[in-house]
Jmol script that loads the backbone (N, CA, C; Angstrom):
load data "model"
ATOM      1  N   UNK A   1     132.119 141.377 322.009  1.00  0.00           N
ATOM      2  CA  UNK A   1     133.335 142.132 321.912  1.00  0.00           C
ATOM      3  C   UNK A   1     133.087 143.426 321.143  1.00  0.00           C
ATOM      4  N   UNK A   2     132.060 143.555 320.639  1.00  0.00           N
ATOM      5  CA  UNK A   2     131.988 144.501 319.257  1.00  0.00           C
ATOM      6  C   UNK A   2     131.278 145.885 320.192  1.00  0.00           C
ATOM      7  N   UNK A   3     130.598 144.983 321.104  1.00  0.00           N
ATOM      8  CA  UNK A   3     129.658 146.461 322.079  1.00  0.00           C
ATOM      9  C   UNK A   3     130.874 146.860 322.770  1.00  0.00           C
ATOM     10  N   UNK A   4     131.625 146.143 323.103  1.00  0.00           N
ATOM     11  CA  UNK A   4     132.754 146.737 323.970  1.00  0.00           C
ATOM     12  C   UNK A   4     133.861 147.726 323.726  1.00  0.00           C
ATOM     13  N   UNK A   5     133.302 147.844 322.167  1.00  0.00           N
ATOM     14  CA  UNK A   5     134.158 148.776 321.624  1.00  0.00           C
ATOM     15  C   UNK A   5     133.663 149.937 320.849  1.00  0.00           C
ATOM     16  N   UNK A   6     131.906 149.790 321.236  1.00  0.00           N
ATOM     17  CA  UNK A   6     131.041 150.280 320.615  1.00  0.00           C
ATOM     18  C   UNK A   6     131.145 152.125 321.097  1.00  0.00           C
ATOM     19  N   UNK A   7     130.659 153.242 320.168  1.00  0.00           N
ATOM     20  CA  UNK A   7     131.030 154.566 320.653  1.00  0.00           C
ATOM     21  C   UNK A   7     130.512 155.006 321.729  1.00  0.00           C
ATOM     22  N   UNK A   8     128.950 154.198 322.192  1.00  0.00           N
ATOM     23  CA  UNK A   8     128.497 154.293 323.594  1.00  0.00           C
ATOM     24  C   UNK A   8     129.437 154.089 324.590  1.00  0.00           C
ATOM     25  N   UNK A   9     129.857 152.496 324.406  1.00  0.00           N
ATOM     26  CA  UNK A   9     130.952 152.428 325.568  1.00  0.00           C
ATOM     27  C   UNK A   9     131.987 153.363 325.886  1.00  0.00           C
ATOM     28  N   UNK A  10     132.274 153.659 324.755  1.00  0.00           N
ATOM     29  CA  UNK A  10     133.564 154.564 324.994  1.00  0.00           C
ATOM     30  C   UNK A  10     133.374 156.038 325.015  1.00  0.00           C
ATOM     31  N   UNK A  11     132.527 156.470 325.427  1.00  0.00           N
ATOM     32  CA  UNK A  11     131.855 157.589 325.619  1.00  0.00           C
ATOM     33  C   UNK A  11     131.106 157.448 327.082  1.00  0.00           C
ATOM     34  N   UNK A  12     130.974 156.605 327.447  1.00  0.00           N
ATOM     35  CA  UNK A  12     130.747 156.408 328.717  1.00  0.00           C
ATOM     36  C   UNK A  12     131.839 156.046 329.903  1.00  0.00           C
ATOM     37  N   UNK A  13     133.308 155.424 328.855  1.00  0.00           N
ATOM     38  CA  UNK A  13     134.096 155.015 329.458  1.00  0.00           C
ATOM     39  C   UNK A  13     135.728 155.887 329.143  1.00  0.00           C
ATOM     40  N   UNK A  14     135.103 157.276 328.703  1.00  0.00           N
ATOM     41  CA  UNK A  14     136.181 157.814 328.282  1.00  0.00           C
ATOM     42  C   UNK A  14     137.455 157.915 329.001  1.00  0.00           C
ATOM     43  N   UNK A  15     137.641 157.881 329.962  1.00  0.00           N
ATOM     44  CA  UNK A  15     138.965 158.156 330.503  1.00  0.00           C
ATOM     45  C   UNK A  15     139.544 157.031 330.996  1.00  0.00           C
ATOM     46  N   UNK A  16     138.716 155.679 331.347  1.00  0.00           N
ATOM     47  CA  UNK A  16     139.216 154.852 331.707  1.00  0.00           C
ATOM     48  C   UNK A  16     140.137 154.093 331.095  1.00  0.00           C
ATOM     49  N   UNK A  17     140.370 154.219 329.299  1.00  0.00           N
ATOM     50  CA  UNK A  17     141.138 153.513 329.253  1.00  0.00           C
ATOM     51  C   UNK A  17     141.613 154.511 327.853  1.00  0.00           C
ATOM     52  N   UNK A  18     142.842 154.079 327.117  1.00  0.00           N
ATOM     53  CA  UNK A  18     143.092 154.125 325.619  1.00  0.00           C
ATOM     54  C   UNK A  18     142.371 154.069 324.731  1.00  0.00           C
ATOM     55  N   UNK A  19     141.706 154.728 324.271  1.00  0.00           N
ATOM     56  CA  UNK A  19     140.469 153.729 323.236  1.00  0.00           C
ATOM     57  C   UNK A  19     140.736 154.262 322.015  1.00  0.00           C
ATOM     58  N   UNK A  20     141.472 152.814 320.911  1.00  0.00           N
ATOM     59  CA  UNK A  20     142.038 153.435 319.410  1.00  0.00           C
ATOM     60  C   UNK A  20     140.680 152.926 318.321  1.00  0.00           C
ATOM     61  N   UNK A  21     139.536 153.866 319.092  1.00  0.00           N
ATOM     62  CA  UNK A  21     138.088 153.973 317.916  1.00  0.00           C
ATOM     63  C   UNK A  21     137.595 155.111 317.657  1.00  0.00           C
ATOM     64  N   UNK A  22     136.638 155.616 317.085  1.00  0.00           N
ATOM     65  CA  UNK A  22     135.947 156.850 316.469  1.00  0.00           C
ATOM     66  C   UNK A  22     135.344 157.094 317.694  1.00  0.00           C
ATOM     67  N   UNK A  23     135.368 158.315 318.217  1.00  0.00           N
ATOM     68  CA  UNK A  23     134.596 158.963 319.050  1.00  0.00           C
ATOM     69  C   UNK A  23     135.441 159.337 320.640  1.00  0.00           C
ATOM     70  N   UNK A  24     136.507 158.863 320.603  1.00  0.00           N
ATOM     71  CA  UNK A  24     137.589 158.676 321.677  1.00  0.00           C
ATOM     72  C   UNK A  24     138.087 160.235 321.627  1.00  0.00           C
ATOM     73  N   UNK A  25     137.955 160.690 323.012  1.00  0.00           N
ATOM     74  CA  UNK A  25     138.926 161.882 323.263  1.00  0.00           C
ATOM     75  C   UNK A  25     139.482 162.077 324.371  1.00  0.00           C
ATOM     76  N   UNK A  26     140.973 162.507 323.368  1.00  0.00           N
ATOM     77  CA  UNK A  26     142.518 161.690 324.459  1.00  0.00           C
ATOM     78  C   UNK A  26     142.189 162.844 325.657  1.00  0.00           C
ATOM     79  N   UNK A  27     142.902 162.667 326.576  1.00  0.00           N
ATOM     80  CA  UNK A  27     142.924 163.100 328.001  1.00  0.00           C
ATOM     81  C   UNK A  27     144.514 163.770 328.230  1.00  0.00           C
ATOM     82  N   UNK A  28     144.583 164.699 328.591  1.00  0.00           N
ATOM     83  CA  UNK A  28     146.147 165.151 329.309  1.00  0.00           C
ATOM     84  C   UNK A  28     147.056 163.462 329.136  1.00  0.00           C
ATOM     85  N   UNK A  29     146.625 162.842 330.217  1.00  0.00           N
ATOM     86  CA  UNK A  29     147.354 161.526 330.288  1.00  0.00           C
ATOM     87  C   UNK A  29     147.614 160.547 329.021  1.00  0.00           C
ATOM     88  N   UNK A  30     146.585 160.718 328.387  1.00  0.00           N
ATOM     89  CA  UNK A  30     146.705 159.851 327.120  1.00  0.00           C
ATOM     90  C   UNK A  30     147.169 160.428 325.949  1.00  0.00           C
ATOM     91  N   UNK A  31     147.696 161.510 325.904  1.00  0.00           N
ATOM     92  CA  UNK A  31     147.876 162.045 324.778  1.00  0.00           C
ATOM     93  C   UNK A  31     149.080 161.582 324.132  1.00  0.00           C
ATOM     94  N   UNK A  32     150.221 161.266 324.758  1.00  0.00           N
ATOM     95  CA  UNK A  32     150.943 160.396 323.994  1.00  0.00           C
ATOM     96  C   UNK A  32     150.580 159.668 323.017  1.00  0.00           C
ATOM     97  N   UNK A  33     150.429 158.919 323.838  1.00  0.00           N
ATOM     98  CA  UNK A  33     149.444 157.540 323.496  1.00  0.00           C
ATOM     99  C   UNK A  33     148.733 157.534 321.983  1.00  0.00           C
ATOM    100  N   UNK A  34     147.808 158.568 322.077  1.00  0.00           N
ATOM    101  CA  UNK A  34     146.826 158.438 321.506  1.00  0.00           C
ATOM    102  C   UNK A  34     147.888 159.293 319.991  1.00  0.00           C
ATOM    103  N   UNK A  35     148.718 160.175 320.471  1.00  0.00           N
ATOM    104  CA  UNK A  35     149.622 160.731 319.324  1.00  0.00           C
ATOM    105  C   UNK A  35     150.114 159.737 318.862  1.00  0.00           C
ATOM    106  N   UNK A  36     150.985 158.904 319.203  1.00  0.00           N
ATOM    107  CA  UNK A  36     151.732 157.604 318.671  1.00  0.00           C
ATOM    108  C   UNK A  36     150.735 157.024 317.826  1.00  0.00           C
ATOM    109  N   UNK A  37     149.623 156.485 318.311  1.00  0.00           N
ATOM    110  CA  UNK A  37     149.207 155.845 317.699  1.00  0.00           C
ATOM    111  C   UNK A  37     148.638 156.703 315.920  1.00  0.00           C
ATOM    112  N   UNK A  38     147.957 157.583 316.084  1.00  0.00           N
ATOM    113  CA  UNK A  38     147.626 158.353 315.063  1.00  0.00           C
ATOM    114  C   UNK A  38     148.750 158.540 314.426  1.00  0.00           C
ATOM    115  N   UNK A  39     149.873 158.697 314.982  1.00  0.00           N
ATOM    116  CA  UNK A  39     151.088 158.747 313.689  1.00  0.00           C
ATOM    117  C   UNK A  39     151.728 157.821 312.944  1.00  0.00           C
ATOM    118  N   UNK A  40     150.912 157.011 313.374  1.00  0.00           N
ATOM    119  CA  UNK A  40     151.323 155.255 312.520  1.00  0.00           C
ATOM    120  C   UNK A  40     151.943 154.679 312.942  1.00  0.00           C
ATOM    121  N   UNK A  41     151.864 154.628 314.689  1.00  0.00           N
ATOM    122  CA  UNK A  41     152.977 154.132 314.655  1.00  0.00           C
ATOM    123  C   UNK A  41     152.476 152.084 314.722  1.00  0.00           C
ATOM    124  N   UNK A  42     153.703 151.033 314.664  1.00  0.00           N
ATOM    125  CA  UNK A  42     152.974 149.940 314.292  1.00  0.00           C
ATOM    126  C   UNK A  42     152.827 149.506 315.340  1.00  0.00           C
ATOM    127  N   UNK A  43     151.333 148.443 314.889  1.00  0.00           N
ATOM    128  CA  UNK A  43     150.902 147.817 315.867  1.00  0.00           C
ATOM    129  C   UNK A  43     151.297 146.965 316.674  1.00  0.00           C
ATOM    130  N   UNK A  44     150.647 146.414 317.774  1.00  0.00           N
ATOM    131  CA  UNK A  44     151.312 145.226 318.690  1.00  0.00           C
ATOM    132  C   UNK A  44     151.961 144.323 317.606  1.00  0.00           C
ATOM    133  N   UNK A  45     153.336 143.747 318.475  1.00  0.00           N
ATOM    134  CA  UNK A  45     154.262 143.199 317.710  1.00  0.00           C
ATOM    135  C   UNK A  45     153.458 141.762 317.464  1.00  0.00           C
ATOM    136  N   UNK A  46     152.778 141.433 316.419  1.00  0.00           N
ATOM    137  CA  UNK A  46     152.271 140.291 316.578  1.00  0.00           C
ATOM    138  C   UNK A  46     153.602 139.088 315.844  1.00  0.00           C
ATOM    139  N   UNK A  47     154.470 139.131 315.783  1.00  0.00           N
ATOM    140  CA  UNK A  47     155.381 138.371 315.506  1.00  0.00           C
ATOM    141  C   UNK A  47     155.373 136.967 315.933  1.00  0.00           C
ATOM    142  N   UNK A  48     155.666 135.598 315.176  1.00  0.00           N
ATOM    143  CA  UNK A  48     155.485 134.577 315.160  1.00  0.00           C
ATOM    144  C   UNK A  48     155.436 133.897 316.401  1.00  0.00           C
ATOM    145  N   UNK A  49     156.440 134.227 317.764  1.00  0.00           N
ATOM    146  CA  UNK A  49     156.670 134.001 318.943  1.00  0.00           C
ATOM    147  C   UNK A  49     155.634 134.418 319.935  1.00  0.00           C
ATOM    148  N   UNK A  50     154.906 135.589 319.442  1.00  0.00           N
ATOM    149  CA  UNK A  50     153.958 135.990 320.181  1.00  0.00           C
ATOM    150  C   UNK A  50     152.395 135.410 320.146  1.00  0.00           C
ATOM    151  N   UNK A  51     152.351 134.883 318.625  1.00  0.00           N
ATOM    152  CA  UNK A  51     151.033 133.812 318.166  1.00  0.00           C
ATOM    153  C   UNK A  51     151.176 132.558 319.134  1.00  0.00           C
ATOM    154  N   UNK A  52     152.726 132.208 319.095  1.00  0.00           N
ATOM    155  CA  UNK A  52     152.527 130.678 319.783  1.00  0.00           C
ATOM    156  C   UNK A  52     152.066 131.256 321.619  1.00  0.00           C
ATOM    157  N   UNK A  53     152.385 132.776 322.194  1.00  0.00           N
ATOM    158  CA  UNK A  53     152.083 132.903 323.804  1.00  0.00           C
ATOM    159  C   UNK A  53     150.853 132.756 323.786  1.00  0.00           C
ATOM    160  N   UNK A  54     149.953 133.163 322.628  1.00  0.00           N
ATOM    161  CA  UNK A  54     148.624 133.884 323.185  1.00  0.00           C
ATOM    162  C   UNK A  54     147.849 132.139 322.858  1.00  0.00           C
ATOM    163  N   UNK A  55     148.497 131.636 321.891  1.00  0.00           N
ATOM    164  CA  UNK A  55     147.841 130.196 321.729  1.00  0.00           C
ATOM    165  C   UNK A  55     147.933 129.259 323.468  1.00  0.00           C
ATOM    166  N   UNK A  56     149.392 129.609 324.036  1.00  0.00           N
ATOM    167  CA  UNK A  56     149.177 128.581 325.051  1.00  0.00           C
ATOM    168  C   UNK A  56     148.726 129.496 326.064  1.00  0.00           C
ATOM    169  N   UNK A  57     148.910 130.982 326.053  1.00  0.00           N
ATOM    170  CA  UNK A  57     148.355 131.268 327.402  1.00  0.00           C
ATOM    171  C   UNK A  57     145.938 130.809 327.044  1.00  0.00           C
ATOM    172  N   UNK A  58     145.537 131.017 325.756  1.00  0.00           N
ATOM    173  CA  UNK A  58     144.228 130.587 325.809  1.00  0.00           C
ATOM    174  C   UNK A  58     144.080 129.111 326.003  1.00  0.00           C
ATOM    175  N   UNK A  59     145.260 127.886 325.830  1.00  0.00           N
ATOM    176  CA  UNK A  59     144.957 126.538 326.104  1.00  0.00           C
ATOM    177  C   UNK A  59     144.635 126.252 327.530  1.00  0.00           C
ATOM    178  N   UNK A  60     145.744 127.066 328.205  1.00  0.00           N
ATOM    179  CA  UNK A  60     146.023 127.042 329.585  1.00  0.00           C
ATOM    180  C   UNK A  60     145.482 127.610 330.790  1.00  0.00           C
ATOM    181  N   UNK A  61     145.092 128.784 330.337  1.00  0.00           N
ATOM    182  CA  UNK A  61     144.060 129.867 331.799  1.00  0.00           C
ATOM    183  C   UNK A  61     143.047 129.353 332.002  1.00  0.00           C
ATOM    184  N   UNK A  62     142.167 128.315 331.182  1.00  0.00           N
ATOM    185  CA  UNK A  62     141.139 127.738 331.496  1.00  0.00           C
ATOM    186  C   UNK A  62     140.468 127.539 332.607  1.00  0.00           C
ATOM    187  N   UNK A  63     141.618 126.474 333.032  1.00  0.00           N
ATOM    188  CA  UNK A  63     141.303 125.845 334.588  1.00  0.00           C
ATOM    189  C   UNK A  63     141.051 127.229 335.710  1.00  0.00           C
ATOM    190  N   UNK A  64     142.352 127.611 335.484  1.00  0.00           N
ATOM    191  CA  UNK A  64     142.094 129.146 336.472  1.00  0.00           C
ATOM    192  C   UNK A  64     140.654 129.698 336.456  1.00  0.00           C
ATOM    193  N   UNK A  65     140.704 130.444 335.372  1.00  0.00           N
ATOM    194  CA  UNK A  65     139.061 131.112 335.363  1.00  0.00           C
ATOM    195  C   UNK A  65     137.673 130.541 335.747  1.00  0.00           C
ATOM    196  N   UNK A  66     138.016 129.038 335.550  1.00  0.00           N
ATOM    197  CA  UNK A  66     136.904 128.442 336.036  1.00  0.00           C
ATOM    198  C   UNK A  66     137.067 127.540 337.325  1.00  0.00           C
ATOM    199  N   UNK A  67     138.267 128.417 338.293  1.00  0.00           N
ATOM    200  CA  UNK A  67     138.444 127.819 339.398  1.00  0.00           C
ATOM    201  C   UNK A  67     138.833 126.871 339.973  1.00  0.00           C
ATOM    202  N   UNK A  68     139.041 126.105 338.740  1.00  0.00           N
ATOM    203  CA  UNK A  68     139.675 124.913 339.105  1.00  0.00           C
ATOM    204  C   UNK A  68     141.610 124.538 339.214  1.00  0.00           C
ATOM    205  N   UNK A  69     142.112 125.263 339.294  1.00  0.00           N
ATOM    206  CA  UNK A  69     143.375 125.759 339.032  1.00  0.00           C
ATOM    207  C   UNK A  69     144.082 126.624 339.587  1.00  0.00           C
ATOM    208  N   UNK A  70     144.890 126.715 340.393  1.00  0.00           N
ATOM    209  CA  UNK A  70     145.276 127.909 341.597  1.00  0.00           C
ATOM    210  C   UNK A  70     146.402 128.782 340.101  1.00  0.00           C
ATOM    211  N   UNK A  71     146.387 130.298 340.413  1.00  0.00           N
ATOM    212  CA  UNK A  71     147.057 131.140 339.473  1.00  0.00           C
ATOM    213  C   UNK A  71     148.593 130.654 338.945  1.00  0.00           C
ATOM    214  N   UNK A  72     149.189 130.040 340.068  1.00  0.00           N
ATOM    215  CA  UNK A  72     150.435 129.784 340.145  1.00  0.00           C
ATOM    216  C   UNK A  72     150.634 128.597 339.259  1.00  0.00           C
ATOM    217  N   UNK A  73     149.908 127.540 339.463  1.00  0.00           N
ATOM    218  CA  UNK A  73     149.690 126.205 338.348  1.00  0.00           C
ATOM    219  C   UNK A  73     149.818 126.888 337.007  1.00  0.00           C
ATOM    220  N   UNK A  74     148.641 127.802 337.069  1.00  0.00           N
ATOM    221  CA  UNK A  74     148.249 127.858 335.458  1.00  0.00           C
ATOM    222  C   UNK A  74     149.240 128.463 334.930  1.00  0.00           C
ATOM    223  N   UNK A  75     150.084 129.343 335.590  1.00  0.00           N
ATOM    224  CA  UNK A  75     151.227 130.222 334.920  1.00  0.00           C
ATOM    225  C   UNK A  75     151.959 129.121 334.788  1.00  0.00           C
ATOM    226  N   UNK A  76     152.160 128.283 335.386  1.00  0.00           N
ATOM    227  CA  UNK A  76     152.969 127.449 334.843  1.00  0.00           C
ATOM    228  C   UNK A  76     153.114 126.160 333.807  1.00  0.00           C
ATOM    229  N   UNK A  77     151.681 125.962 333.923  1.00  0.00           N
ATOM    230  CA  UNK A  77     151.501 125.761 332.145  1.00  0.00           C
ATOM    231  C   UNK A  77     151.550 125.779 331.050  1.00  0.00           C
ATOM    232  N   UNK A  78     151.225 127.612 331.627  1.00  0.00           N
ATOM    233  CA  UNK A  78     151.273 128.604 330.076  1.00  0.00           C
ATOM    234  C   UNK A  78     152.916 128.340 329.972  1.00  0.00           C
ATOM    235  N   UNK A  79     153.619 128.341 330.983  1.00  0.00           N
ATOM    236  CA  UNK A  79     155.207 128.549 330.265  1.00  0.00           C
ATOM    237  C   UNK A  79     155.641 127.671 329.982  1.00  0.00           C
ATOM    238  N   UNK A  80     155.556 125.671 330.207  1.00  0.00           N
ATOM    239  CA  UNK A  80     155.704 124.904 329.668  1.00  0.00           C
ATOM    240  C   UNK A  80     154.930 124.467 328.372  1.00  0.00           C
ATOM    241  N   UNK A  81     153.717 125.570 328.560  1.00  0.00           N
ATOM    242  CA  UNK A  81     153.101 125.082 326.767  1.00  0.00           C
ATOM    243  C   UNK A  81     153.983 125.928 326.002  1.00  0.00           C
ATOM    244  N   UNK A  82     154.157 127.078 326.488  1.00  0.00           N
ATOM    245  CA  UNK A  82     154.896 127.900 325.252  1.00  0.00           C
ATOM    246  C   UNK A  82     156.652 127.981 325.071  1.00  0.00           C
ATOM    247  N   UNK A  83     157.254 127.208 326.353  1.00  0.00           N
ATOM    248  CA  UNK A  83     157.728 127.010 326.163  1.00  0.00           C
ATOM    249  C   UNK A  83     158.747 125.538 324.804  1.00  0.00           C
ATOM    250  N   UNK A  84     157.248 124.741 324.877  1.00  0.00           N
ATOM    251  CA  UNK A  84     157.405 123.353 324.431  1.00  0.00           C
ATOM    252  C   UNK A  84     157.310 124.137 322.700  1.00  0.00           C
ATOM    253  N   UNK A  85     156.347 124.974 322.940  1.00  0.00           N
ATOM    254  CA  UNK A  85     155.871 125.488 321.214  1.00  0.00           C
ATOM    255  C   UNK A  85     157.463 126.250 320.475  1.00  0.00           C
ATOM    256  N   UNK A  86     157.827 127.337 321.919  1.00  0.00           N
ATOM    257  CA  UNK A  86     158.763 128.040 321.060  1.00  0.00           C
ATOM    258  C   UNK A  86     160.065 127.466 320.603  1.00  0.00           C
ATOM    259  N   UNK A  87     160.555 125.291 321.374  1.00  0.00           N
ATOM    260  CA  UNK A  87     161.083 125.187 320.980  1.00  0.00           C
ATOM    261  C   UNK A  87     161.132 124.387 319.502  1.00  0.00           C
ATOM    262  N   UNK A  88     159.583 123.755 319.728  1.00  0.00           N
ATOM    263  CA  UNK A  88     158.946 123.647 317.900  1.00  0.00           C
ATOM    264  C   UNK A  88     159.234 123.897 316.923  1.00  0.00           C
ATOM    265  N   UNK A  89     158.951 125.537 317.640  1.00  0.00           N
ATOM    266  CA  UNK A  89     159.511 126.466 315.905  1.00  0.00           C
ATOM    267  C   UNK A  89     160.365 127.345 315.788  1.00  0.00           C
ATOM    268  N   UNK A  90     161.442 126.570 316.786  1.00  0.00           N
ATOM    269  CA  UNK A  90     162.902 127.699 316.992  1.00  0.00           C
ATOM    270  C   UNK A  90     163.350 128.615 317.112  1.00  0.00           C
ATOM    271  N   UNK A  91     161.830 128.903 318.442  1.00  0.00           N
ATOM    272  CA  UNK A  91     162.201 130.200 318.706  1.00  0.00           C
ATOM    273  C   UNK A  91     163.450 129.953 319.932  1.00  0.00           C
ATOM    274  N   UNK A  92     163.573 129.346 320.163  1.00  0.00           N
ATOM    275  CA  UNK A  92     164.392 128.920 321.991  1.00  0.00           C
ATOM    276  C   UNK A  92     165.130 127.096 321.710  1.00  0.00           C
ATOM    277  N   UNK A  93     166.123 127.182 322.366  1.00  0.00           N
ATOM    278  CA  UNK A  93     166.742 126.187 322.296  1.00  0.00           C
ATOM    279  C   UNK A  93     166.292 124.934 323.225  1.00  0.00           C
TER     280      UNK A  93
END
end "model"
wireframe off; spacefill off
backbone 0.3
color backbone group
């Protein structure tokens, strides 16, 4: 993960994406973007509801990625795992 964010990559991969690291230069298109972010603005909402998605969407895509699992199953996993979690911890009734 660390090369993937490394200044080679992103110097090789300049326009393809957002890139909030040292050596990144914004593009016409990204300049928003890349303004927002430099002005502080805050980061992904990692808020308590969003820990329990990313927990069941990594329990759950498994099968998918390794083929064993048609896309449609696994989405529907992920929303009965996170659904089961968010009513756990009250996020949902």
């Amino acid at each position: 993960m660390m090369n993937g964010i490394s200044s080679d990559v992103v110097k090789a991969n300049n326009d393809a994406a957002v890139w909030l690291v040292d050596g990144y230069m914004p593009s016409p298109a990204s300049a928003g973007v890349s303004g927002t972010a430099a002005g502080g603005a805050a980061p992904y909402p990692m808020l308590p509801f969003m820990g329990a998605l990313h927990t069941a969407l990594g329990a759950e895509i498994t099968d998918f990625l390794q083929g064993s699992e048609s896309a449609e199953q696994a989405l529907a996993d992920v929303e009965a795992a996170y659904t089961a979690a968010a009513k756990e911890q009250g996020f949902l009734n």
